[in-house]
C-alpha positions as CSV (number, residue, x, y, z in Angstrom):
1,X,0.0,0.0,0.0
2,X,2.9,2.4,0.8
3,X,4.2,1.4,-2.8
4,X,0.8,2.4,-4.1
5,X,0.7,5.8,-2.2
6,X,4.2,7.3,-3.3
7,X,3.2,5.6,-6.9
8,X,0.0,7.8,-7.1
9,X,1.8,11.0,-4.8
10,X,4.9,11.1,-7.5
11,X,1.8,10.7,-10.3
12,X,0.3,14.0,-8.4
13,X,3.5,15.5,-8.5
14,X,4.2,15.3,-12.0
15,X,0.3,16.5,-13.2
16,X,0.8,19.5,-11.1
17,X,3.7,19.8,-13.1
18,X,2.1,19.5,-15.8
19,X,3.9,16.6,-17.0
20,X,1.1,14.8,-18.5
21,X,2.4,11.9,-20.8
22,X,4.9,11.2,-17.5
23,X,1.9,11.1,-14.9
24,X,-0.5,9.4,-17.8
25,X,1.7,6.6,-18.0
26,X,3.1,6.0,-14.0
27,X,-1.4,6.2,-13.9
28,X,-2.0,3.1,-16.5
29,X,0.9,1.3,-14.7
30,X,-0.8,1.8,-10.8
31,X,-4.4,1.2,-12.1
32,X,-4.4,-2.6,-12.7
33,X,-2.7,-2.5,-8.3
34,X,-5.7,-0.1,-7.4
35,X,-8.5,-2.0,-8.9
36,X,-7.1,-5.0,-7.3
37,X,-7.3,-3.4,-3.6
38,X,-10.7,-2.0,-4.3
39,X,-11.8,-5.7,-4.9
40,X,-10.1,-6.7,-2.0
41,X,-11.4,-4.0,0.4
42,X,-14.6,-5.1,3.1
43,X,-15.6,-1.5,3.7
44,X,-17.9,-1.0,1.0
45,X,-18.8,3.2,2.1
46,X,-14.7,3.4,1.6
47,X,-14.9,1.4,-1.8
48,X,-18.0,3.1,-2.8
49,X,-15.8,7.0,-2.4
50,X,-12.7,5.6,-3.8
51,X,-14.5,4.3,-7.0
52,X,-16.6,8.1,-7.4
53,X,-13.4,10.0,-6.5
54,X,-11.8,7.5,-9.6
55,X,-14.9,8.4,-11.8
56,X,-14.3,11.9,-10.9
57,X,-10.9,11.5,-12.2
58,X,-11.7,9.7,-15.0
59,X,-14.0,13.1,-16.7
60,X,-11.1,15.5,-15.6
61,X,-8.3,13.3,-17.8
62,X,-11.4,13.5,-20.8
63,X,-12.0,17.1,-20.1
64,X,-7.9,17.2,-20.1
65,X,-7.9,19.3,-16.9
66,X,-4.8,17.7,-15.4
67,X,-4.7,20.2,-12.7
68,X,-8.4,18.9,-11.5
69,X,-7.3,15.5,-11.6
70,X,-4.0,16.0,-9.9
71,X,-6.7,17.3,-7.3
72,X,-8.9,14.3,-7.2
73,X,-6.1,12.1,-7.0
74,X,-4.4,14.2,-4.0
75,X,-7.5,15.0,-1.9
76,X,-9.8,12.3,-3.1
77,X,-8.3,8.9,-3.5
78,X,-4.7,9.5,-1.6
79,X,-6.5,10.7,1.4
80,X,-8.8,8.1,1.5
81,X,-6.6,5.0,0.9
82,X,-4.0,6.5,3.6
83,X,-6.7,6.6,6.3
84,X,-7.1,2.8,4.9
85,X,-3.5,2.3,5.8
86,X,-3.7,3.6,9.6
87,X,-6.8,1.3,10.3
């Protein structure tokens, strides 16, 4: 999970940055490691956020507002799997 956080922290990093193609391709690398933890989660309410904040991502890369989804990812899904972490 660590792994996952820095993974998706250094994927923030580089969309704030502006570094798209970078931060696109550390994304379609981390995804297939996500969606496996969301299967394997048992708090569905937790799931259930993750998966909207990841929808909410998904229309900010079409609407190609990288800043938005450097958002989501930061205050949305990083926040939410690191309180996973501490439980």
């Amino acid at each position: 999970m660590t792994d996952l956080l820095e993974v998706l922290n250094a994927i923030t990093e580089l969309l704030y940055q502006e570094k798209k193609n970078d931060a696109y391709g550390l994304l379609a690398r981390c995804l297939p490691i996500l969606s496996a933890l969301l299967e394997e989660m048992t708090d569905i309410g937790l799931q259930t956020e993750i998966k909207d904040a990841l929808k909410e991502a998904m229309e900010a890369m079409e609407a190609d507002d990288v800043t938005l989804l450097a958002d989501i990812l930061q205050y949305e899904v990083i926040e939410r799997l690191a309180k996973l972490e501490e439980e």
